[in-house]
C-alpha positions, 0 to 999 in steps of 0.5 A: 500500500503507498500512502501519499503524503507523510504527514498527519493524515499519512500517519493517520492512516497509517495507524487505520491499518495497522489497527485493521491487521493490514499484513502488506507492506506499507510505503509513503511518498513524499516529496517534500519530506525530509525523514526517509522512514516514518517511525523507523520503520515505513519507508518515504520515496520521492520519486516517481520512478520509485512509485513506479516500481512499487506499483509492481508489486502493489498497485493500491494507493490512498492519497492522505492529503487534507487539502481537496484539491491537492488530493484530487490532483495527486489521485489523477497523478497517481491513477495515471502512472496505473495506482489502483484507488481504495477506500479505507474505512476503520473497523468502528465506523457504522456504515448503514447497509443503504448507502452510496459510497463512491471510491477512495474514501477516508473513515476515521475511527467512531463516525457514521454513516446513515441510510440513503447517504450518499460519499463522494469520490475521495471524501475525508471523514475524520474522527467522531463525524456523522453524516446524516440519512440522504446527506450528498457529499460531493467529491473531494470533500473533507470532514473534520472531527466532530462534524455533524451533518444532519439529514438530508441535506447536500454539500458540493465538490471541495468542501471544507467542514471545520471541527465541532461544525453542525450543518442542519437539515435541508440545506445546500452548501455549494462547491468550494466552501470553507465552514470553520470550526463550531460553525453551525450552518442553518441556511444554504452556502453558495459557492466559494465562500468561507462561513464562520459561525461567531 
């Protein structure tokens, strides 16, 4: 399994594996990290000829990047030099039978995940975060720890939801929205704005 990005999130996943009994190797890339193993351990490439001759063994790869368009952009970059995406959902997390979950999805330990919801491509939900019956995440969405989305209500593409956030029922956040922290959104956000709750 290659992990792009060392960082937080990396690490995150990281102990996501280990704490699910994952057995294959375990490789991080990247590029701007200055260790070459993560806990002595787990080894950091930098380069896509290294990528490339990983991807021989093991074409899974998960991109542990919290910024949505950064992660979007190294998902297509990694797709293209033949990764396979997966989804890496912890062993706690509740996950109705009657939900949509589309690939690549990040579910951190003790979230939730009710009936009819529908997980866009490559969304991040952090620890603690519920998301709603009928809630729509749409692609490259991340949820921070603590997030309440109630349902049924639907977030766009690129959307940022900071910790301890309430989103209320029937509401429309649009694309490339920044919620901050404690927020508690009670109408509809249009796109590529950033809403702070005082």
């Amino acid at each position: 399994m290659l992990i792009v990005g060392a960082g937080n999130l990396g690490i995150h996943v990281l102990d996501q594996l280990l704490h699910d009994s994952y057995k294959e190797e375990v490789v991080f890339y990247d590029d701007s990290c200055d260790k070459s193993f993560i806990y002595n351990s787990y080894r950091v490439i930098k380069t896509i000829p290294e990528v490339v001759e990983l991807f021989e063994k093991n074409l899974q790869f998960i991109v542990a990047i919290g910024h949505p368009r950064i992660r979007h952009k190294l998902t297509e970059k990694f797709e293209k030099i033949g990764g396979k995406t997966c989804s890496l959902i912890h062993s706690s997390v509740f996950v109705s039978k009657f939900v949509t979950l589309k690939n690549e999805i990040i579910a951190q330990p003790n979230s939730v995940i009710a009936h009819d919801a529908v997980i866009g491509r490559s969304c991040i939900l952090h620890t603690g975060s519920v998301i709603g019956h009928g809630v729509i995440l749409g692609d490259y969405t991340s949820i921070a720890p603590n997030v309440t989305i109630v349902g049924p209500t639907e977030i766009g593409n690129y959307v940022s939801i900071g910790s301890g956030s309430v989103i209320l029922a029937n509401l429309k956040i649009g694309n490339n929205v920044i919620i901050a922290a404690g927020s508690l959104v009670k109408s509809d956000l249009k796109d590529n704005i950033t809403h702070v709750t005082i």
